[in-house]
N, C-alpha and C positions, 0 to 999 in steps of 0.2 A: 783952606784953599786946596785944590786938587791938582796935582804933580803929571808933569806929563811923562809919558816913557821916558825920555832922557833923564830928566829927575829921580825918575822912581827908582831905575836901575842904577844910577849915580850913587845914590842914597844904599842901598841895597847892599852893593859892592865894598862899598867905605865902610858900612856896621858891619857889613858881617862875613866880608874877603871871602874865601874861599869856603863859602857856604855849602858846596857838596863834596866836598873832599876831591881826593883825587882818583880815584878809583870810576874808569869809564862807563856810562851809564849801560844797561844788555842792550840796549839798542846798538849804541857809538860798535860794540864787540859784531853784533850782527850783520851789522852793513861794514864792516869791516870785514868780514869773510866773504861777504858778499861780491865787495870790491876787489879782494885777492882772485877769488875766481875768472871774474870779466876784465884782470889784467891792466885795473886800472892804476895812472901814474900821478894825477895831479886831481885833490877834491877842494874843492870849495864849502866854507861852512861860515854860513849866513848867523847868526850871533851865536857866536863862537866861546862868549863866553872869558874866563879865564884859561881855556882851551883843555881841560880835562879830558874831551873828548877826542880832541887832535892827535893825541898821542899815540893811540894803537895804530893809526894810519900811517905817522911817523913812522915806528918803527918795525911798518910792515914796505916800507922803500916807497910811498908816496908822498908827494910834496903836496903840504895846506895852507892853504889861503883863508882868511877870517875875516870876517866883518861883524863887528860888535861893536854898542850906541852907546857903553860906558868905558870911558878913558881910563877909569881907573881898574877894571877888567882885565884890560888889557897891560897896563902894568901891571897885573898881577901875575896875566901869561907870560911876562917880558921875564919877571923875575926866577921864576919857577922851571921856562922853559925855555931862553934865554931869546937873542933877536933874529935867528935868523929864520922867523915864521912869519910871512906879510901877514899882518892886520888891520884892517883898512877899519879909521872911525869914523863911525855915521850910522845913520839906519838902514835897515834894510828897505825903506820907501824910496832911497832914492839910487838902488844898484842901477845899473851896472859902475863898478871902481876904477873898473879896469877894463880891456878888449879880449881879453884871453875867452879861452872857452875849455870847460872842464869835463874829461872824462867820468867824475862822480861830481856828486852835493848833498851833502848830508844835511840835514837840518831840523835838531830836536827839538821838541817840545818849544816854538817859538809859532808857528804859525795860528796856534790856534788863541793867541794872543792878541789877533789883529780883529780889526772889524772885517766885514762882508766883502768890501772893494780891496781893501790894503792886504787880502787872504790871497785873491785873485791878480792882485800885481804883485807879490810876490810869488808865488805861480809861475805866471808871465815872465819875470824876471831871470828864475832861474832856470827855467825852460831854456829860455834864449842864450843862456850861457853855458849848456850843455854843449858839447862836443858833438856831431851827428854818432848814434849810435853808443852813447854817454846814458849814464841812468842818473837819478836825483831819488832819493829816498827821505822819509817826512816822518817823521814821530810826532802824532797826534794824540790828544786827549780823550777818551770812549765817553758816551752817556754810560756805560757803567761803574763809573766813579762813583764813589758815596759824595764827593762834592756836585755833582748836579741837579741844579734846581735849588742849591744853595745858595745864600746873597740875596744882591737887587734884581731882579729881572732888566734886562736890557733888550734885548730881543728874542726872536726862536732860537732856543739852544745857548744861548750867552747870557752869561751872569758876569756882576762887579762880585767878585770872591771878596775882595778886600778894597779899598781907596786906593785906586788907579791899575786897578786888575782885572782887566774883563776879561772871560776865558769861554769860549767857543768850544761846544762837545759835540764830535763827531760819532755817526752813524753809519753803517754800511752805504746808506743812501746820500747821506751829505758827500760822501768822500767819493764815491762816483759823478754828482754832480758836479765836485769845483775840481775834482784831478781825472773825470772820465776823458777829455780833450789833450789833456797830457802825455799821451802813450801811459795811463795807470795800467797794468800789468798783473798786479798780485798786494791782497792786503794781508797782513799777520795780525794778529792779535799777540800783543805784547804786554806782559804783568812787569813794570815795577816799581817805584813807590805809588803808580797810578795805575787803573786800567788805561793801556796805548795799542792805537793802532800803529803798524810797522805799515807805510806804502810807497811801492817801487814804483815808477813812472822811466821808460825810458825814450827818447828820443830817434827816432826811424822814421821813414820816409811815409810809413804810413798813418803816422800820427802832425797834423799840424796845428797847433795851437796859435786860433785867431782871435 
């Protein structure tokens, strides 16, 4: 029988706890200097994880807010990095947690997890919880992976990698179409254990996302 996200990552979390170590992925480091520059004070990071990545932003004087779909994740962050980090449990289909609005939003290697629609409201979502003048940045997955076109075929560009893991590979062109509306700005090409894209989207009066 077939496991839904909250299962999978349940499951996931429980065998094999702190599956990436502790050590911040080059992206979490990059948008972290990023965010030093543009002075910002509070980010938000949409599944956060057991919060590995939280930490350079921590103890660069910003306050993190987390939203991650496995409870036991976040016990893992509670124990490691102790409680005084909100973490909100639920998915990211049904933000907003909270009314705040965030100067940064970081958010790795999760969007391209989602299907088509649930890509684009999470988009949407954290679009609207940008600060005016706030940036949000996205670590995505490249078709130059050696995993693409790997698995079951599920649609254009997305394959089931494994039972209950469908993963979405972006393109120059894909990432223009679902983040050109977003204030997208600038993409990086980012190597580590994948090929990633790095993309910055910021929030100005000239960008409105409808």
């Amino acid at each position: 029988m077939r496991t839904g996200k909250k299962e999978f990552w349940e499951a996931a979390f429980a065998e094999k706890r702190e599956m990436w170590g502790f050590e911040p992925a080059r992206s979490a480091i990059l948008t972290k200097d990023f965010f030093v520059q543009q002075s910002v004070k509070n980010v938000l990071i949409p599944g956060i994880g057991y919060g590995r990545n939280a930490q350079v932003f921590i103890e660069n004087g910003m306050k993190v807010t987390g939203i991650e779909i496995a409870e036991t994740a976040i016990e893992i962050a509670r124990k490691h990095y102790g409680t005084g980090m909100q973490i909100y449990h639920g998915s990211v289909a049904d933000m907003p947690f909270d009314n705040n609005q965030y100067e940064g939003i970081f958010c790795y290697a999760l969007i391209h997890l989602l299907g088509t629609e649930e890509r684009q409201q999470l988009i949407q979502a954290c679009y609207n919880q940008l600060a005016p003048g706030g940036d949000m940045v996205f670590t995505v997955i490249s078709k130059e992976a050696s995993t693409y076109g790997q698995g079951k075929w599920v649609s254009k560009d997305r394959y089931e990698i494994f039972d209950g893991v469908n993963m979405y590979f972006y393109d120059l062109a894909s990432i223009n179409t679902e983040f050109g509306n977003a204030g997208l700005f600038e993409i990086t090409a980012v190597t580590e254990n994948y090929p990633f894209f790095l993309i910055k989207c910021i929030k100005d009066n000239n960008h409105a996302l409808v």
